[in-house]
C-alpha positions as CSV (number, residue, x, y, z in Angstrom):
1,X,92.8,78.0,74.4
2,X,95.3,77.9,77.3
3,X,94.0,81.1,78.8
4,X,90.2,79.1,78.7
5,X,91.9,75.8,80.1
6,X,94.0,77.5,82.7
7,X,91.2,79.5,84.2
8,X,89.1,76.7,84.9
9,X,91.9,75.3,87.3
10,X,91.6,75.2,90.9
11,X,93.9,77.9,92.9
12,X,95.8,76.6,95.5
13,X,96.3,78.5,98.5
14,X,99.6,78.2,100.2
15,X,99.0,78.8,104.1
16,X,101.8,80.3,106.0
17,X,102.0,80.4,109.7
18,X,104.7,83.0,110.7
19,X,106.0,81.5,114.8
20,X,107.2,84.6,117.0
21,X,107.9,85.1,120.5
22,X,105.4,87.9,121.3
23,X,103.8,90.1,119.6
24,X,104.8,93.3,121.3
25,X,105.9,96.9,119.5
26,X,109.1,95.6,118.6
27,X,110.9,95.7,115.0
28,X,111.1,92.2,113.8
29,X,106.7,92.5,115.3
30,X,106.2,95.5,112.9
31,X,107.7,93.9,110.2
32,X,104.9,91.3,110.3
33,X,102.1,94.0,110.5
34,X,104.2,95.7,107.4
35,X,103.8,92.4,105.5
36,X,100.3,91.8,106.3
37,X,99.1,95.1,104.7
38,X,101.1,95.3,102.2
39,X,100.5,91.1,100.9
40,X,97.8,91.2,98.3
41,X,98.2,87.7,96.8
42,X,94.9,85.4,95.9
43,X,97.3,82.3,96.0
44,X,98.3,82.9,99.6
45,X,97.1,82.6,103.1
46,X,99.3,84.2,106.2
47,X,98.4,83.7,110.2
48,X,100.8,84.4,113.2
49,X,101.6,82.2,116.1
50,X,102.9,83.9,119.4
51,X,103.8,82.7,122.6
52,X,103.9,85.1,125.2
53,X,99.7,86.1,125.9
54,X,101.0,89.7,127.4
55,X,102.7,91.1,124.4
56,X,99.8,91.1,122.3
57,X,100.4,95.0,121.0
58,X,100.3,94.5,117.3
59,X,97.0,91.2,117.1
60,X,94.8,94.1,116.5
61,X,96.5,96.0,113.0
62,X,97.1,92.0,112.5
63,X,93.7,91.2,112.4
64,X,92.7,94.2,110.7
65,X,94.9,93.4,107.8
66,X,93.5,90.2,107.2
67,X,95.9,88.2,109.5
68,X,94.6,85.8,112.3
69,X,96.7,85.4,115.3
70,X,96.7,82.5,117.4
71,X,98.2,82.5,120.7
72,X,100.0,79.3,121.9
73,X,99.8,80.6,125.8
74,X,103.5,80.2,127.4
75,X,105.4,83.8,128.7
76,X,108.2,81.0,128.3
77,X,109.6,78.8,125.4
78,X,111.0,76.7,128.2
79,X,107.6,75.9,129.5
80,X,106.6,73.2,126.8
81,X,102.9,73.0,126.3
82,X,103.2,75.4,123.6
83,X,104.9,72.4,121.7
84,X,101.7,70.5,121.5
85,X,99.4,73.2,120.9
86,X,102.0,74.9,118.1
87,X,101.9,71.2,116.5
88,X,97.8,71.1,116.5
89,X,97.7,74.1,115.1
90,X,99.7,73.1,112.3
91,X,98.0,70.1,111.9
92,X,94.1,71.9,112.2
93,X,95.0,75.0,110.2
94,X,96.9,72.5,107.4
95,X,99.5,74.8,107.2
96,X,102.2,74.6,104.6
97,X,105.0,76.9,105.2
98,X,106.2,78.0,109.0
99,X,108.3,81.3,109.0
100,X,109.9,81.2,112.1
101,X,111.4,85.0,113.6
102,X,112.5,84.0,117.1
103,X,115.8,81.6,117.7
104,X,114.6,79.8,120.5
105,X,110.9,79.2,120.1
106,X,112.5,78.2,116.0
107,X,114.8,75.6,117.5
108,X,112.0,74.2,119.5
109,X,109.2,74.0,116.5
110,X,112.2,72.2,114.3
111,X,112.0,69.2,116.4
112,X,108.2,69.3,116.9
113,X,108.0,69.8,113.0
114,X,110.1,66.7,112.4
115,X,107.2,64.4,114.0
116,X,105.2,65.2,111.3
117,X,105.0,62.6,109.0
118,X,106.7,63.7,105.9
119,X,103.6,63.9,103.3
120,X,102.3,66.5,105.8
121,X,105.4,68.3,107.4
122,X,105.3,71.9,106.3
123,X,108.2,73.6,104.7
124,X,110.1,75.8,107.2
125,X,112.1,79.2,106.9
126,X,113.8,81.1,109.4
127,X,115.2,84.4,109.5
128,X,117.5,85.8,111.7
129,X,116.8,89.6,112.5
130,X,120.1,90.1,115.1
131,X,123.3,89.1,115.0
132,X,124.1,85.8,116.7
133,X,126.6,87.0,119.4
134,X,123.5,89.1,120.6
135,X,121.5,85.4,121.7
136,X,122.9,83.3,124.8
137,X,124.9,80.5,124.1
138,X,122.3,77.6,124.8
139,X,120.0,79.5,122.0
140,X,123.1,79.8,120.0
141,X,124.3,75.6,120.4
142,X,120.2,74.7,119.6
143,X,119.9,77.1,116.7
144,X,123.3,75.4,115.5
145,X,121.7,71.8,116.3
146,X,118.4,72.3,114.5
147,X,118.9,75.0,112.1
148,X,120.2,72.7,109.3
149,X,116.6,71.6,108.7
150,X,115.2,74.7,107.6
151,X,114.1,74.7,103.4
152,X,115.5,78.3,103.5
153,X,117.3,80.6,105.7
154,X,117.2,84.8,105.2
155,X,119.4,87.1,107.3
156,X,118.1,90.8,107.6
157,X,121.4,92.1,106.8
158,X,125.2,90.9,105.3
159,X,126.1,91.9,109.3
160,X,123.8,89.5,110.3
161,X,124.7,87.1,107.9
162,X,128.2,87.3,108.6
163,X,127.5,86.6,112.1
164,X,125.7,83.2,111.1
165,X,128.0,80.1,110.9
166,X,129.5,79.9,107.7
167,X,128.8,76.6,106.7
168,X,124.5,78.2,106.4
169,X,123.1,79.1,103.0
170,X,121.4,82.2,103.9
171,X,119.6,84.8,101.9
172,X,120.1,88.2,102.8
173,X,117.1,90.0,102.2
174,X,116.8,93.4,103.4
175,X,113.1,93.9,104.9
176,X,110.8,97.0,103.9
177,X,108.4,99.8,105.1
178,X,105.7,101.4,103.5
179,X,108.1,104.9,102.4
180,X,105.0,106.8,101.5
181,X,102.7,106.1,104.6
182,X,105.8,107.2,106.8
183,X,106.6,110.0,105.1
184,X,103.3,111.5,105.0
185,X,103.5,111.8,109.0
186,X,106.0,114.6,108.1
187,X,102.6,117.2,108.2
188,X,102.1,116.3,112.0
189,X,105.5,117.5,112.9
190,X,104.1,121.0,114.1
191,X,101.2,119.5,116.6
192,X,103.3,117.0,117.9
193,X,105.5,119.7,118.7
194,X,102.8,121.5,120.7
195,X,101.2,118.5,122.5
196,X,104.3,117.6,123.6
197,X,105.5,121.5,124.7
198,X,108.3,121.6,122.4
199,X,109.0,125.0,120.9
200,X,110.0,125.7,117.7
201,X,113.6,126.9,118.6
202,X,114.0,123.3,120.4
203,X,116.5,120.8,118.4
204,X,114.8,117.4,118.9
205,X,117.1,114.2,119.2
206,X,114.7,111.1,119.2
207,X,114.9,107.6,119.6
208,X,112.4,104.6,118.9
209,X,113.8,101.7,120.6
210,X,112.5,99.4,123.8
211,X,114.3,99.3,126.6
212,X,116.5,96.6,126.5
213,X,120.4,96.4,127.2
214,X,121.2,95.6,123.6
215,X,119.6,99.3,123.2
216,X,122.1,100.4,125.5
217,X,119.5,103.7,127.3
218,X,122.3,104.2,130.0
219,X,124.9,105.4,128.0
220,X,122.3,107.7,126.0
221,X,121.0,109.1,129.1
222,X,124.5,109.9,130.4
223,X,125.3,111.4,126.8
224,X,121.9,113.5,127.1
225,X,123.0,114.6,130.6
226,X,126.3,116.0,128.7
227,X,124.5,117.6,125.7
228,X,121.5,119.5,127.7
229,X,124.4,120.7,130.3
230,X,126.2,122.6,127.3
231,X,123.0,123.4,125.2
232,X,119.6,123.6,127.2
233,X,117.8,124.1,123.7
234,X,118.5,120.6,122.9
235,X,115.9,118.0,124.3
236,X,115.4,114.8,124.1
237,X,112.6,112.5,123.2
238,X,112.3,108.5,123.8
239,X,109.3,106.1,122.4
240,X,109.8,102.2,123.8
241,X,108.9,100.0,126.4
242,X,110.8,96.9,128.1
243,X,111.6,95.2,131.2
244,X,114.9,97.8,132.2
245,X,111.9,100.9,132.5
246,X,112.2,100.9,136.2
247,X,116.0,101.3,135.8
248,X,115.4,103.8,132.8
249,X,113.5,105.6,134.4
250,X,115.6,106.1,137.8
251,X,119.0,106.8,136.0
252,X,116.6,109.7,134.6
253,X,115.7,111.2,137.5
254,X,119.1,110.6,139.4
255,X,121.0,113.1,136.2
256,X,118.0,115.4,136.7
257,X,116.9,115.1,133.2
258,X,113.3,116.4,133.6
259,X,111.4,117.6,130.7
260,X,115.2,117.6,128.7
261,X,114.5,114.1,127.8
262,X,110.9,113.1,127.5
263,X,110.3,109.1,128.2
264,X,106.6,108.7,126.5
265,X,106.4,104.7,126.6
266,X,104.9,102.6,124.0
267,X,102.9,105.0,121.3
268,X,100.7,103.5,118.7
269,X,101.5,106.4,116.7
270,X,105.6,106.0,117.2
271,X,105.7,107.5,113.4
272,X,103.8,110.3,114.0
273,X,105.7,111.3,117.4
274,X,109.4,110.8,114.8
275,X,107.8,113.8,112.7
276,X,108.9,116.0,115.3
277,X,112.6,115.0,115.5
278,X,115.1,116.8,114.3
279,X,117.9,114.4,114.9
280,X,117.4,110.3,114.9
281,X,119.5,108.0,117.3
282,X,120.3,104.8,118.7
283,X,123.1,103.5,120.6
284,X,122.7,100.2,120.8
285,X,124.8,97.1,121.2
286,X,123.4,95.0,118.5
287,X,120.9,95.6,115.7
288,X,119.8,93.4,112.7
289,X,118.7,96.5,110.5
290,X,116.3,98.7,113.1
291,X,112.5,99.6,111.8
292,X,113.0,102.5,113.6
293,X,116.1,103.4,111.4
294,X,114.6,103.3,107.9
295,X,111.6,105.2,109.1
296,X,113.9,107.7,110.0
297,X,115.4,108.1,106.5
298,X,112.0,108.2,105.1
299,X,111.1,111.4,107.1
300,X,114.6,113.4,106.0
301,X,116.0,112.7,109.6
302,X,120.1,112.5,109.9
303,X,121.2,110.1,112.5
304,X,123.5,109.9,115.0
305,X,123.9,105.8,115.6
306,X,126.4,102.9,116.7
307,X,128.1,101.0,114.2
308,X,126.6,97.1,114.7
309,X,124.7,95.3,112.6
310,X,123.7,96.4,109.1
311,X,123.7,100.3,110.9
312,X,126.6,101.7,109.2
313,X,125.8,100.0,105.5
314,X,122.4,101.5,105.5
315,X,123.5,104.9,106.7
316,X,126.8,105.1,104.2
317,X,125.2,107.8,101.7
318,X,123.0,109.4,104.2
319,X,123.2,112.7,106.9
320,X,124.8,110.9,109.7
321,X,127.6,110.1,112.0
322,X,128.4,106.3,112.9
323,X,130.2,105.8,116.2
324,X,131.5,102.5,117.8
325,X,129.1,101.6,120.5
326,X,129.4,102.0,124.4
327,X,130.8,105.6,124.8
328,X,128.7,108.2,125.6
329,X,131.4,110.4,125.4
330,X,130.8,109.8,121.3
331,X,127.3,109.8,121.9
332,X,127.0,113.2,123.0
333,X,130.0,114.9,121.0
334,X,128.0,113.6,118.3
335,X,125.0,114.7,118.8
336,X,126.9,118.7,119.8
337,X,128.4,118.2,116.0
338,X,125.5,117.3,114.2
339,X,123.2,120.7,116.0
340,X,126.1,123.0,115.7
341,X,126.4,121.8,112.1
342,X,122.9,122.6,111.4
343,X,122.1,126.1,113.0
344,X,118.7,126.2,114.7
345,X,116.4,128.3,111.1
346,X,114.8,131.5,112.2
347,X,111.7,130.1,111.1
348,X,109.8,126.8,112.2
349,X,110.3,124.3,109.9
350,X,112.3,121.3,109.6
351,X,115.8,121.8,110.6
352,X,117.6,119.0,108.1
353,X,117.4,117.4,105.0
354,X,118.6,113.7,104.2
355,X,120.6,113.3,101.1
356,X,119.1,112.2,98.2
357,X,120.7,109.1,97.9
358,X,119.2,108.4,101.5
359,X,115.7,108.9,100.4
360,X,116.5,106.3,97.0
361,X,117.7,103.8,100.0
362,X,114.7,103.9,101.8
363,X,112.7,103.6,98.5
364,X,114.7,100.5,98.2
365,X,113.2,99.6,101.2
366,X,109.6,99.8,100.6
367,X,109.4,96.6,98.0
368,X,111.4,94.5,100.4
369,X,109.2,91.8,102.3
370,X,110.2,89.0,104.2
């Protein structure tokens, strides 16, 4: 009798409108295109609001997945037009849940949201995907201002968490990939090789970052410089984009780097390019807890990284060595330990394996959605 009654009742879809700065190929960005193909729920309803019209990299897997993305027109969350079109938006689309993933343009839709009258005033949730010493202090004092408002607050990591002012409830809920899809890009690792002219007695040390100072390229380009200069089989590989390119890419040429450290740009197919690492790395300044970093676990890659953020939790069972960030002397002692510790195999195949307990972690990973 209840199943009968029950199925005669109207659902009710839940619309959630996820607010982000851009939506360029960064990690917080992918996480959004992770949820949207892996969200399967009748009940719901997801879109994505973005400011900046220029980073618009990731609208088309959106859309693909079922997502619409609206763009609120403003390279800026100083310039405050978006406001009013962020608040129609709300108000057209009847949404009932904003997810914010951006500090600043957050702070800002907390005070449009509280001119909504209250019947219609959407839940809101914010997480926070960096640690808060990474954000300037006006972000940091309007975040503090406004933050309080949010229904629900979810750090990325317990680094990030930490980081947070401890008077916040927050959630730490530890985001997810899709293992399988990932680790299936393991069979391209032989023509990535080739297209890129990488031979098979080359020990590839790879990173997937943009280039940003938290992702701290000079000091990996000087510990590169170090590394090639004592083993010219080692060669490095880069996949990002960012405003410090120009910068990147002239530190590169001034160490006569060459073809020992490849700087492809932004790659739609970033996973497939990791297949042909050998060694994973980043030496940044801050992280939340990288994309890049549990992609890397699920294709067997050790890593070489900085301890910040939830880095060195995530990487305690696995094939790798944690350093404290900004020394490139570390860097690239590192990354001499980690090759001469693994002997380039007479034959071409993949030169490390993860530990097992690093492949259950990023299993862990893959039913985590923010």
């Amino acid at each position: 009798m209840l199943d009968g009654l029950t199925s005669t009742l109207p659902t009710v879809t839940i619309r959630v409108l996820h607010l982000i700065k851009g939506l360029g190929p960064g990690g917080a960005e992918q996480l959004l295109v992770n949820q949207a193909r892996a969200t399967d729920a009748d009940d719901l309803e997801f879109s994505v609001a973005y400011l900046v019209s220029w980073k618009n990299h990731l609208v088309e897997p959106l859309n693909q997945a079922g997502w619409q993305a609206h763009c609120l027109q403003s390279d800026r969350p100083w310039d405050l037009r978006w406001l009013l079109r962020f608040r129609r938006l709300v108000n057209r689309e009847q949404i009932d849940v904003v997810h914010g993933h951006s500090p600043l343009v957050a702070a800002f839709a907390r005070l449009v949201l509280r001119t909504v009258p209250r019947k219609r005033r959407p839940r809101s949730i914010y997480t926070e995907h960096n640690e808060w010493g990474r954000h300037n202090k006006w972000t940091r004092r309007l975040n503090r201002w406004t933050i309080k408002s949010e229904d629900h607050l979810i750090a990325v990591s317990d680094a990030v968490k930490q980081s947070m002012p401890a008077e916040l409830s927050v959630e730490v809920l530890i985001h997810g990939i899709d293992v399988g899809a990932v680790a299936a890009q393991k069979v391209h690792r032989d023509s990535v090789r080739q297209e890129l002219g990488i031979t098979d007695d080359e020990v590839v040390i790879g990173i997937v970052a943009n280039f940003r100072k938290e992702k701290a390229y000079d000091l990996l380009l000087d510990a590169a410089a170090q590394v090639v200069a004592q083993n010219p089989k080692v060669r490095f590989l880069s996949v990002g984009q960012g405003p410090l390119e120009v910068e990147i890419r002239a530190q590169h040429e001034r160490l006569g780097l060459g073809d020992r450290f490849l700087i492809l740009g932004y790659r739609e197919d970033a996973t497939r390019i990791m297949s042909a690492f050998d060694i994973f790395t980043l030496s940044s300044y801050h992280e939340g807890l990288p994309v890049a970093l549990m992609e890397a676990l699920a294709l067997d890659l050790p890593v070489v990284a900085t301890d910040v953020g939830g880095i060195a939790t995530a990487l305690a069972d696995a094939t790798a060595i944690v350093i404290a960030p900004g020394d490139s002397a570390a860097l690239a002692s590192s990354y001499v330990a980690m090759v001469e510790k693994h002997p380039i195999p007479p034959e071409p195949q993949p030169r490390f394996e993860a530990s097992e307990s690093a492949r259950r972690l990023a299993e862990l990973y893959a039913g985590a959605h923010p």
